[in-house]
C-alpha positions in Angstrom: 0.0 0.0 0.0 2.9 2.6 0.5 4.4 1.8 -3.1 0.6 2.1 -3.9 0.2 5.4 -2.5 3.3 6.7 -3.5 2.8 5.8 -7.2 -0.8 6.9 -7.3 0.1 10.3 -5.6 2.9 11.0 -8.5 1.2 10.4 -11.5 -2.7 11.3 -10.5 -1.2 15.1 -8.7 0.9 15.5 -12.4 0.5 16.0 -15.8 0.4 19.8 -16.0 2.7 22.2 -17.2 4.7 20.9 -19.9 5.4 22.6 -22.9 8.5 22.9 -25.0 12.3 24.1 -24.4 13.1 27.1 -25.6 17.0 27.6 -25.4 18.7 31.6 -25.7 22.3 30.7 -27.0 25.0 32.8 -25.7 27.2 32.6 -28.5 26.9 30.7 -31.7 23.5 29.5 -33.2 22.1 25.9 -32.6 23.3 25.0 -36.1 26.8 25.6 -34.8 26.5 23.5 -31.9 29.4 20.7 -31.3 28.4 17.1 -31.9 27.1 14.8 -29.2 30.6 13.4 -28.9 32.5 17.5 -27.6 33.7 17.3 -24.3 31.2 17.1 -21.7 32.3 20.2 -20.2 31.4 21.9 -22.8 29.4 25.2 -21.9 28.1 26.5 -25.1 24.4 27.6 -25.4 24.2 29.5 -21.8 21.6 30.7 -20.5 19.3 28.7 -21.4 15.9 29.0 -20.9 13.7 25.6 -20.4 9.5 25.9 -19.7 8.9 23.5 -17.3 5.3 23.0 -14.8 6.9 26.0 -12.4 7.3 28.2 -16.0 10.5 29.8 -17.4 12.9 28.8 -15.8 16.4 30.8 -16.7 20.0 28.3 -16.1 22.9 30.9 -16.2 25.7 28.8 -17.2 26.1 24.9 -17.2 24.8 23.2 -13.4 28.1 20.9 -12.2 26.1 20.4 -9.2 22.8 18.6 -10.2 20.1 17.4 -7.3 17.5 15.0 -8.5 14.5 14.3 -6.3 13.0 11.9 -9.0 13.7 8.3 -9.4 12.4 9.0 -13.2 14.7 11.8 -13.6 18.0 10.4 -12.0 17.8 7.7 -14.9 17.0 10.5 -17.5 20.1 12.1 -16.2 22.7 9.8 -16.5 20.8 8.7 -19.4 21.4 11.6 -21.4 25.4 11.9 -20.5 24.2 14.2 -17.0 26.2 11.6 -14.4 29.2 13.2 -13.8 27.4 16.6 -13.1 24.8 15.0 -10.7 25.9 15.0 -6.3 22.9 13.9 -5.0 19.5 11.5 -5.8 16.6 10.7 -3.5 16.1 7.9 -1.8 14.0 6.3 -4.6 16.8 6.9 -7.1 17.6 3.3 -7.1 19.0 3.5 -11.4 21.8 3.1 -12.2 23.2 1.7 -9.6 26.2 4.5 -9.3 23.5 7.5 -9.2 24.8 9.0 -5.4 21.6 8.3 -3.6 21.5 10.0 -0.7 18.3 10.1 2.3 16.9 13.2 0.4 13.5 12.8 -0.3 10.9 13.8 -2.9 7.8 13.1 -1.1 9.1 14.9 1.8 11.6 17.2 0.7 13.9 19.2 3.1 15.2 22.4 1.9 17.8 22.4 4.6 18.9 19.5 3.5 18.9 19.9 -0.4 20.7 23.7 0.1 23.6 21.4 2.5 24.6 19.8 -0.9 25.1 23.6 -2.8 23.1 22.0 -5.9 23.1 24.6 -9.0 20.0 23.1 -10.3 17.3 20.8 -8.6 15.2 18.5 -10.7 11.7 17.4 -8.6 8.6 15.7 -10.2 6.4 17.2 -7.4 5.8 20.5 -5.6 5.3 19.1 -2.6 5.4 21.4 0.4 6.2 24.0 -1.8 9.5 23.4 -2.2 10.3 24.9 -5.6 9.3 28.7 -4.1 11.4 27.7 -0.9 14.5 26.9 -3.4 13.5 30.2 -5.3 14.2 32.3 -2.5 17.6 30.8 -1.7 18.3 31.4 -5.6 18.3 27.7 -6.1 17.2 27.0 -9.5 14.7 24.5 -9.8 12.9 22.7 -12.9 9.6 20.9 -12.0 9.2 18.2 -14.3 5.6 16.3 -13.8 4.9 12.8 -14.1 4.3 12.5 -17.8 0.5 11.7 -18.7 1.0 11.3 -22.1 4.8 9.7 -24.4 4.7 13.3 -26.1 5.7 14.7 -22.4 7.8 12.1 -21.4 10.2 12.8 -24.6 9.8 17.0 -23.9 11.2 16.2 -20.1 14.2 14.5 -21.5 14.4 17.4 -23.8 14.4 19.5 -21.5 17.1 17.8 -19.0 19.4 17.9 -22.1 18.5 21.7 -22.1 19.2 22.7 -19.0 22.4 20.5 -18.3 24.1 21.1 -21.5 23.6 17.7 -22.9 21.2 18.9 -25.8 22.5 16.3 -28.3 22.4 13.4 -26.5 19.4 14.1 -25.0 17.9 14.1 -28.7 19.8 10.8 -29.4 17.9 9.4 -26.3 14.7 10.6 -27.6 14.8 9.4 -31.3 15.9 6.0 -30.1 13.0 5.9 -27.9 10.7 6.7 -30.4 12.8 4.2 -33.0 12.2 1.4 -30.8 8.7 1.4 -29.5 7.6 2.1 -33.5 9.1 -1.0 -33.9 7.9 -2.7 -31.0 4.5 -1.7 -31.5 4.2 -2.2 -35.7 5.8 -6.0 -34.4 2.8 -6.8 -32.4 -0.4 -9.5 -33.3 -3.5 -7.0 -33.1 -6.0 -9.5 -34.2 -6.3 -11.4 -31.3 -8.7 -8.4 -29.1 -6.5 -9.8 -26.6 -7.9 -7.8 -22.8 -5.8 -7.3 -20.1 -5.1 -6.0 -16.3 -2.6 -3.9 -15.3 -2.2 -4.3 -11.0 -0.9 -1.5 -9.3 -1.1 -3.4 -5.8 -3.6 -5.8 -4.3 -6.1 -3.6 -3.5 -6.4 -3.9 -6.4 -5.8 -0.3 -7.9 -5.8 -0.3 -11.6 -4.6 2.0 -14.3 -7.4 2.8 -17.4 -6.2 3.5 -20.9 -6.5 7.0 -20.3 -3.1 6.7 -17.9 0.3 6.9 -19.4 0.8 3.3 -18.9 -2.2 2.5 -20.5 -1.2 4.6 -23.8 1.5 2.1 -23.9 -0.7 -0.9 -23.9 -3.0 0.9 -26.5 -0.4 0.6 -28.9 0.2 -3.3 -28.5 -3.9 -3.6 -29.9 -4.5 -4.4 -25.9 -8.3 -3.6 -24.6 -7.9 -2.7 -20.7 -10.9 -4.4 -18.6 -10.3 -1.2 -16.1 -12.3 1.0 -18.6 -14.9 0.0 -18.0 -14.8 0.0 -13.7 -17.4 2.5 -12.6 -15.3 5.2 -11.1 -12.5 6.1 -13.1 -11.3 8.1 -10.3 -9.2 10.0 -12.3 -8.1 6.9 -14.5 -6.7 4.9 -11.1 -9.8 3.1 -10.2 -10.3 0.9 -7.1 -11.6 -2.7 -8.7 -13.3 -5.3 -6.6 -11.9 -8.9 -6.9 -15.6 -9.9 -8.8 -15.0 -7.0 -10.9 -11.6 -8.8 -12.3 -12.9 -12.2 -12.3 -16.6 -11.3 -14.2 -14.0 -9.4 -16.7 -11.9 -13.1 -17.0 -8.5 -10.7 -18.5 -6.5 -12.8 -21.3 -3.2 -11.5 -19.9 -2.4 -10.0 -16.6 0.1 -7.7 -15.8 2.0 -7.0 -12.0 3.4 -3.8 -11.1 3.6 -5.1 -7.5 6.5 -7.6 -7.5 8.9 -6.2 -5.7 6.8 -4.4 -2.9 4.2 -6.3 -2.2 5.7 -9.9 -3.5 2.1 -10.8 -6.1 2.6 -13.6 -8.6 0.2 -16.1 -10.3 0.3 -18.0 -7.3 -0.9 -15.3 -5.0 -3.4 -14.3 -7.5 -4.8 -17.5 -7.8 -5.5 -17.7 -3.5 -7.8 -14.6 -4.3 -11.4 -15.2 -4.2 -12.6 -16.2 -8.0 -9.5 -16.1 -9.5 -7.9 -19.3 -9.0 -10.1 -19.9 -12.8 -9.5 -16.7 -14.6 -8.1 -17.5 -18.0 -4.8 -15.2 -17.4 -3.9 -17.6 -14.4 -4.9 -21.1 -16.5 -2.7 -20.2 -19.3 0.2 -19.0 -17.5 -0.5 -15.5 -19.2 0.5 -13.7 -15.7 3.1 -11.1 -16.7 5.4 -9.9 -13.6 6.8 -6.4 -14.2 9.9 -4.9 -12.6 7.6 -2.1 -10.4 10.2 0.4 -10.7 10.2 0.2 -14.6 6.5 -0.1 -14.5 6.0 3.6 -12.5 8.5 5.9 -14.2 8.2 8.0 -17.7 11.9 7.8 -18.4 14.0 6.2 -20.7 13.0 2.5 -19.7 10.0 3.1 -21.3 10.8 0.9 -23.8 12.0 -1.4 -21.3 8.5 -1.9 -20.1 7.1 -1.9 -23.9 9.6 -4.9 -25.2 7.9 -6.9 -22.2 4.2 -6.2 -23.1 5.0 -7.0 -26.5 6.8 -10.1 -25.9 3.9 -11.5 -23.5 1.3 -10.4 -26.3 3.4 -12.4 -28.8 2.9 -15.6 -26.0 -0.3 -15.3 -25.9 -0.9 -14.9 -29.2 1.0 -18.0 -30.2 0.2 -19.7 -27.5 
């Protein structure tokens, strides 16, 4: 119920705010620019201006000390060639495995604590507690990127990280590969099966509709989600009953509560009514990595190679 909570709270309290980057080069024009491949302490095209949910936000010159307060963000970072200039991650920043997590935290954030670590730039997903005008005021620049709601936004975040760390290129690299690869996975995919399917966010069981980023990327495996039809959308997170799921009888299930909450076919099958649901008969239970399965970063794709390969089984199968 905590990774629940936590989850629901980031994605349902986002999903405002983003637009697109808008750089003001300091000396030569874009077309000018030095590959992907210039040294990374490169500090052409400052200040740089990036629109992000807190508005224009204006980066004098290139941050060398980078705070992320967003598990989804610390991958984005050190995704897009950002590692070396990053000092501190939250406590959820669990990828990669070098990112220097720290006990800051993004659900309860600490100003005190963030200013300790002299950050030139903090990255949060959430204004909680008001944090972003409390950084203001200490001059701490801060970009408030939500959780995406739709790919569109996810790949204008990255864009903007690349912005406003001085890793513009790569950040487009990043981007174009993303988009590369889920074409692919998605043009790859049987879509003549109507296959349904239920995506668990814990065992309450919380469910996310098609209307959800992560339901956008079922949509494009052909996938019907049984949650849209539930009778309060409740802001496309709905609370389903265990009849609910078992009248709808799902063809593949999905389970974005491995890892906190330990769920797996056999669990599901103890629940009342499911122990015959088709999903559990035909070993069509999928179980996601919950960390991949929450965030709007670069493991989208990640997440889309393993709906597509479990579509594939049950089409085949």
């Amino acid at each position: 119920m905590a990774f629940a909570g936590a989850l629901l709270g980031t994605l349902v309290l986002a999903g405002c705010g983003q637009t697109s980057t808008t750089a003001t080069p300091a000396a030569p024009p874009p077309s000018s620019a030095p590959p992907s491949s210039a040294p990374a302490s490169s500090a052409s095209g400052f200040p740089v201006t990036v629109e992000a949910g807190n508005g224009e936000v204006t980066i004098a010159k290139r941050p060398e000390r980078i705070i992320s307060l967003s598990a989804t963000h610390t991958e984005t970072l050190f995704a897009i060639g950002a590692g070396p200039q990053v000092v501190a991650v939250d406590d959820q920043s669990n990828f990669p495995a070098s990112a220097p997590k720290t006990d800051l935290s993004g659900f309860k954030p600490n100003v005190e604590a963030i200013v300790a670590q002299k950050p030139d730039l903090v990255i949060v997903s959430d204004d909680i507690d008001k944090v972003v005008a409390e950084l203001g005021k200490l001059n701490v620049p801060v970009l408030l990127e939500p959780a995406a709601t739709k790919l569109d936004e996810a790949y204008d975040e990255i864009t903007d990280l690349g912005a406003a760390t001085g890793n513009t290129a790569k950040a487009g690299e990043v981007v174009t590969g993303m988009k590369e690869s889920l074409d692919k996975l998605a043009a790859s995919a049987p879509k003549d099966k109507n296959l349904t399917y239920y995506h668990e966010l814990d065992q309450t069981p919380y469910a996310a509709t098609s209307s959800t980023f992560i339901g956008q990327i079922y949509g494009m495996f052909g996938l019907t989600n049984i949650a849209d039809k539930a009778p309060d959308q409740a802001g496309g997170y709905p609370k389903l009953s265990a009849e609910f799921v078992a009248q709808a009888d799902p063809d593949l299930i999905f389970l974005a509560d491995v890892k906190c909450c330990q769920q797996s076919k056999d669990t599901l099958a103890k629940r009342p009514g499911w122990k015959g649901l088709s999903a559990i008969k035909n070993s069509q239970v999928v179980q996601l990595d919950d960390d991949i399965a929450s965030r709007w970063g670069p493991r989208i794709t990640d997440l889309a190679r393993t709906i597509g390969d479990a579509v594939a089984k049950a089409t085949n199968g």
